[in-house]
FIFIRO-255716 format. One line per 4 residues: number of its first residue (from 1); their letters; for each residue x, y, z of N, C-alpha, C. Coordinates in nm, 3 decimals, padded with zeros to 5 digits. Each point is the difference from the previous one (the first is absolute). Layout:
N
NUM = a = X/Y/Z/X/Y/Z/X/Y/Z | ...
//
This chain:
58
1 = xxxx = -04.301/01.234/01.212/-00.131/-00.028/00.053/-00.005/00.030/00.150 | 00.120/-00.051/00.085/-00.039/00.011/00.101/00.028/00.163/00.053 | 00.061/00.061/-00.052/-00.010/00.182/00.023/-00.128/00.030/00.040 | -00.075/-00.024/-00.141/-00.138/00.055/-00.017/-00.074/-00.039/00.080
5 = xxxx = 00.045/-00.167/00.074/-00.116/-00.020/00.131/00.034/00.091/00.108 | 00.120/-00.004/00.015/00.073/00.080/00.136/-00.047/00.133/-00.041 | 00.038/00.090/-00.068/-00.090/00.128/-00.070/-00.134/00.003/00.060 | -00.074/-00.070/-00.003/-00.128/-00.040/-00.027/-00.037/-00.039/00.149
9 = xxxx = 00.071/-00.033/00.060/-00.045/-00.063/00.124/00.028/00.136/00.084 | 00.130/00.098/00.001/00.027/00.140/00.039/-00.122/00.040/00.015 | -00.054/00.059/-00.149/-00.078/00.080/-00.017/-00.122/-00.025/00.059 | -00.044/-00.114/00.043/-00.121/-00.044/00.055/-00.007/00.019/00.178
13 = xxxx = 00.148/-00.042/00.034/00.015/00.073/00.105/-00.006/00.088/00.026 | 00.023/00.107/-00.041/-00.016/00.131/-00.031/-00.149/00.081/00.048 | -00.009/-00.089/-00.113/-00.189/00.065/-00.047/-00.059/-00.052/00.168 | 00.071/-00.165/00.044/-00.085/-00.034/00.110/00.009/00.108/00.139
17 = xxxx = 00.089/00.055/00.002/00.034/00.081/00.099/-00.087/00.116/00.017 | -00.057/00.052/-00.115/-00.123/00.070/00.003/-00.119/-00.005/-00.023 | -00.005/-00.107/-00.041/-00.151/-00.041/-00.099/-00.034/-00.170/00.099 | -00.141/00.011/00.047/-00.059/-00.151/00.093/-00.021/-00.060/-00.107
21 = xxxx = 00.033/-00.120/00.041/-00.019/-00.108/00.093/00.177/-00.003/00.009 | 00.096/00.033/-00.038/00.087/00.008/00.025/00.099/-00.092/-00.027 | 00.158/00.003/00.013/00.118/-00.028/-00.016/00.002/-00.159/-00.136 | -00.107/-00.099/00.089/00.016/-00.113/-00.063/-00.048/-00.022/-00.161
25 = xxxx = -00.155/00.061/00.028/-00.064/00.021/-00.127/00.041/00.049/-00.074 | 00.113/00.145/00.051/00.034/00.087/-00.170/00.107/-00.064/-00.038 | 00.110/-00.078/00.080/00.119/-00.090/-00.033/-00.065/-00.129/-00.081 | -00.060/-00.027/00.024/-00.072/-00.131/-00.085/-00.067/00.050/-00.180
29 = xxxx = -00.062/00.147/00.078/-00.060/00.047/-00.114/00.192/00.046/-00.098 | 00.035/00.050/00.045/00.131/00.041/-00.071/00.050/-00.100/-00.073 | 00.036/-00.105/00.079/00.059/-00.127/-00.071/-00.047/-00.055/-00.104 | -00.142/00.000/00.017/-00.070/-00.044/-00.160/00.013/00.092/-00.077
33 = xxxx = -00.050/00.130/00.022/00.016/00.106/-00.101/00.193/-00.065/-00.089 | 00.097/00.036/00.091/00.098/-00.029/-00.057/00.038/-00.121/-00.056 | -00.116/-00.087/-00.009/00.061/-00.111/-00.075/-00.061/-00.032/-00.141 | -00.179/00.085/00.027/-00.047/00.039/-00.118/00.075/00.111/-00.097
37 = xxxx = 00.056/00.117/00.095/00.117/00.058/-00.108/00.082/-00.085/-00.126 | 00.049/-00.079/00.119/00.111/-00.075/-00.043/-00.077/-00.139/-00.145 | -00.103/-00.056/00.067/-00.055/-00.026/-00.139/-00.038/00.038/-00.100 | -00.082/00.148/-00.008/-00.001/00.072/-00.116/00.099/-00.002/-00.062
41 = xxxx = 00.134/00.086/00.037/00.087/00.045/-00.071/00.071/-00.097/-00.079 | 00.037/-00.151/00.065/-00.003/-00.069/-00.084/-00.066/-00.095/-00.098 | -00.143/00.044/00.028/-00.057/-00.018/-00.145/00.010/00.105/-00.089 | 00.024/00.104/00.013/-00.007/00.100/-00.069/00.140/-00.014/-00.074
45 = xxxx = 00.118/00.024/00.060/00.106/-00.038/-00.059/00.019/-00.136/-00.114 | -00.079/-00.123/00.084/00.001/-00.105/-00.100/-00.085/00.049/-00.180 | -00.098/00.052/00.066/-00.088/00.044/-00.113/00.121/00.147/-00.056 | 00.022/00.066/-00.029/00.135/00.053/-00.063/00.107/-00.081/-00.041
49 = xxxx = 00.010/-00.061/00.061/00.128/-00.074/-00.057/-00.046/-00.138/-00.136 | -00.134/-00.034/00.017/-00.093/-00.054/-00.122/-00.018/00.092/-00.119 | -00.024/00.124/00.008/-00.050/00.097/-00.068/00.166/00.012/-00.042 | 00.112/00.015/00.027/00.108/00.049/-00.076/00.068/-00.101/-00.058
53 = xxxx = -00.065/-00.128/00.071/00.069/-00.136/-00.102/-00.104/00.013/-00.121 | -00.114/00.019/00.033/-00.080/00.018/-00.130/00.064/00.071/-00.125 | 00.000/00.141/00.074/00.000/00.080/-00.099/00.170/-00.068/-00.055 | 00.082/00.004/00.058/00.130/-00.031/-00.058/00.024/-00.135/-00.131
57 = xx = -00.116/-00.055/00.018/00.006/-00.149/-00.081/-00.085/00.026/-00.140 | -00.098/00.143/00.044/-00.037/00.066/-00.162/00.074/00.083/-00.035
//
């Protein structure tokens, strides 16, 4: 999890360096992005891993 914030917080820096209002906003914006990553995927994974206990028990 915390990659994807640090990932996430990079990349916002990044973007802030060229894109206004700058540095703070796209690091803030990054950090959420990367933590919403990070929640999808593990719903998504949870939901797979339901679907193959399923199927395995028919």
């Amino acid at each position: 999890m915390w990659i994807k914030l640090i990932i996430g917080a990079l990349i916002g820096l990044i973007v802030g360096h060229f894109v206004t209002p700058g540095y703070a906003l796209w690091a803030v914006v990054g950090i959420i992005v990367g933590f919403l990553v990070e929640l999808i995927s593990k719903k998504l994974a949870k939901k797979d891993q339901a679907e193959k206990t399923e199927s395995e028990s028919n």
